[in-house]
N, C-alpha and C positions, 0 to 999 in steps of 0.2 A: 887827306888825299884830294887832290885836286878833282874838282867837276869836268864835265865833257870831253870824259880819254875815249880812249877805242873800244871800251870796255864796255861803255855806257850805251857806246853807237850800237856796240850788236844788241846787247838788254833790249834798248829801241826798235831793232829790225826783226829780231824774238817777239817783241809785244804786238809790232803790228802783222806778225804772221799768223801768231795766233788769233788776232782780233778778223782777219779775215777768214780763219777755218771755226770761227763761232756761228753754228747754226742760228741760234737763236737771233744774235742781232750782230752781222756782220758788218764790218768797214767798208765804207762805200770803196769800191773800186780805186775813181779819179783821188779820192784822198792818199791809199796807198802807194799809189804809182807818185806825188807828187815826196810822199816821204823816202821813195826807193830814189827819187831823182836827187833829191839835198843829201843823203847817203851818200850817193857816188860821189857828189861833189866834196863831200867831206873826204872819203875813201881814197879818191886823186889828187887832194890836197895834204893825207898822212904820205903818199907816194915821194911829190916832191920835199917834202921835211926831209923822209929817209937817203933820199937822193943826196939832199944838202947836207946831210951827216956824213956820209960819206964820200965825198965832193972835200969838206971841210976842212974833216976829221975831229969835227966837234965831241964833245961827250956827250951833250945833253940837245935836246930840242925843246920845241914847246911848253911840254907837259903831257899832251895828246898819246904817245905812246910809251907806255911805260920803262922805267930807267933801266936796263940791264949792266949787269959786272962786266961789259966790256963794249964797244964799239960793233964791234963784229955778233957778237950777240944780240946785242939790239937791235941790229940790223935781219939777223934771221929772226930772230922772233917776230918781227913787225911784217917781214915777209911772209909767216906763217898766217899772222891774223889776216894780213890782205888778200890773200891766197883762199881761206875759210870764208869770206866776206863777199870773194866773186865767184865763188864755185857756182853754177845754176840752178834753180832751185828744183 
């Protein structure tokens, strides 16, 4: 399985959520906010991949978000996870 899918992004945005609700030795602030910033940038760069798949009509992209048994599939699922990813916390 390939490294650095969307999968991974969120595992990353989980870790550093909890790393800032740990009492004992919380994530400085400015570091968080600079991870929540490469996120997005990651997050609006899965956007135009899904754009270009369907723009295309590619089958596959990247690697970034994972393959589904159809276009249109892929296409919602990938909306689903970006959807989940900008909800507000």
């Amino acid at each position: 399985m390939p490294k650095n899918r969307i999968t991974d992004l969120r595992d990353h945005l989980f870790a550093t959520l909890e790393s800032l609700r740990d009492d004992d030795k919380p994530m400085d602030v400015d570091r968080a906010k600079a991870i929540a910033d490469v996120a997005r940038v990651i997050v609006d760069s899965a956007k135009v991949e899904v754009q270009m798949l369907e723009v295309t009509g590619a089958a596959s992209g990247t690697g970034f978000i994972p393959e589904e048994p159809s276009r249109i599939d892929q296409a919602k699922a990938v909306r689903r996870e970006l959807a989940a990813l900008n909800r507000p916390a």
